[in-house]
C-alpha positions in Angstrom: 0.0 0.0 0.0 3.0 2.4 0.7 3.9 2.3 -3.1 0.7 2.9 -4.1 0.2 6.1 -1.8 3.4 7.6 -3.7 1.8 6.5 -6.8 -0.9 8.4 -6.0 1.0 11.3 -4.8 3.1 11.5 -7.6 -0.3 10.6 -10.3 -1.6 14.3 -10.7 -1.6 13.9 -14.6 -3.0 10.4 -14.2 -4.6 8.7 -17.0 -8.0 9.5 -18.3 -8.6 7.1 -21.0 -6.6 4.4 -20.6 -3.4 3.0 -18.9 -1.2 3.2 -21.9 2.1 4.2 -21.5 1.7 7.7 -23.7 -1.5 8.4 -21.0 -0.8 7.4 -17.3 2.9 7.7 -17.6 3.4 7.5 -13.5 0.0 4.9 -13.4 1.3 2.9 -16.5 4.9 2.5 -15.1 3.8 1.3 -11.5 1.1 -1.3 -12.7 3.6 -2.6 -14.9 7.3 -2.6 -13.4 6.9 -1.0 -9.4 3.9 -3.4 -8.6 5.1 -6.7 -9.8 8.4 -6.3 -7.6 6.3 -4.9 -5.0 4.1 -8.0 -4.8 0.3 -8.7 -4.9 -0.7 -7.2 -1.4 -3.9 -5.3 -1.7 -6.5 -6.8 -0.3 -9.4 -5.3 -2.1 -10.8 -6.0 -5.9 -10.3 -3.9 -8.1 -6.1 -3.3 -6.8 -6.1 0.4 -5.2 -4.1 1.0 -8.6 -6.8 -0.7 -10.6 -9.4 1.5 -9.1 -7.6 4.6 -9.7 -6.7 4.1 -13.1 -10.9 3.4 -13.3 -11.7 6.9 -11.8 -9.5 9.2 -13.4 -10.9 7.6 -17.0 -14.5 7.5 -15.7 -14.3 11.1 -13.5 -11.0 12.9 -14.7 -8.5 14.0 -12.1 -10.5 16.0 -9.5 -12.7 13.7 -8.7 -10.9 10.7 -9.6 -8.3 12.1 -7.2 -10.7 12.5 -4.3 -12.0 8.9 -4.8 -8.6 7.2 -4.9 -7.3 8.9 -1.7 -10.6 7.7 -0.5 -10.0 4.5 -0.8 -7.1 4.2 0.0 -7.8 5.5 3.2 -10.5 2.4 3.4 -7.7 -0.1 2.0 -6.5 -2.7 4.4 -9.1 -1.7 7.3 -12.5 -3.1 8.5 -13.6 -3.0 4.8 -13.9 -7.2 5.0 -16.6 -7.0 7.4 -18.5 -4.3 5.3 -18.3 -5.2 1.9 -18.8 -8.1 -0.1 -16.3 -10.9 -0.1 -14.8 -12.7 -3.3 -11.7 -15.0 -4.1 -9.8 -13.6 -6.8 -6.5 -15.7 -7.7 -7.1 -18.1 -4.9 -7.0 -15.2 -2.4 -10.0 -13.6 -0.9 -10.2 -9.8 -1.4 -13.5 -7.3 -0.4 -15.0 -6.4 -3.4 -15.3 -2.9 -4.2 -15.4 -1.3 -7.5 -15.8 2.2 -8.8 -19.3 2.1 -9.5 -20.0 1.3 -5.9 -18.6 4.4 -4.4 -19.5 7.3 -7.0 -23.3 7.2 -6.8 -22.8 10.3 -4.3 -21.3 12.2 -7.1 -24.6 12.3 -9.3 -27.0 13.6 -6.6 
């Protein structure tokens, strides 16, 4: 999780339309070469890279920036007990995708 909070940090031009490497440059590069090294640790589905890379192409950066340090705030906490549980890879994650957590965005 401590890589992906300097991802974060360091994501202000983050990808709007895609992970590509000419979009996300600083998403792109840690999904692809930082998080393999760093290992498969986030307990939550969609990866709190995954979900970024999700807002920022489905809100652009303001939002999508407000919703990833969101969740990353919620990463790794009581999330289990609260959301719904699935096993993804033979390891169980709490499931919580984009489309759960932006319905307060269109009231």
């Amino acid at each position: 999780m401590t890589m992906t909070v300097v991802l974060v940090l360091l994501a202000g031009c983050a990808a709007r339309e895609s992970t590509a490497p000419r979009a996300g440059g600083v998403l792109y590069f840690y999904q692809k070469h930082l998080s393999p090294v760093d290992g498969d640790r986030c307990s939550m589905y969609p990866t709190c890279s995954g979900y970024a890379a999700e807002t920022f192409k489905k809100h652009g950066f303001p939002v999508g920036w407000i919703m990833t340090c969101d969740r990353l705030l919620r990463c790794g906490r009581d999330e289990m007990k609260r959301s719904p549980v699935l096993t993804v890879k033979g390891r169980t994650r709490c499931y919580d995708p984009v489309a759960a957590n932006d319905f307060w965005w269109y009231r």
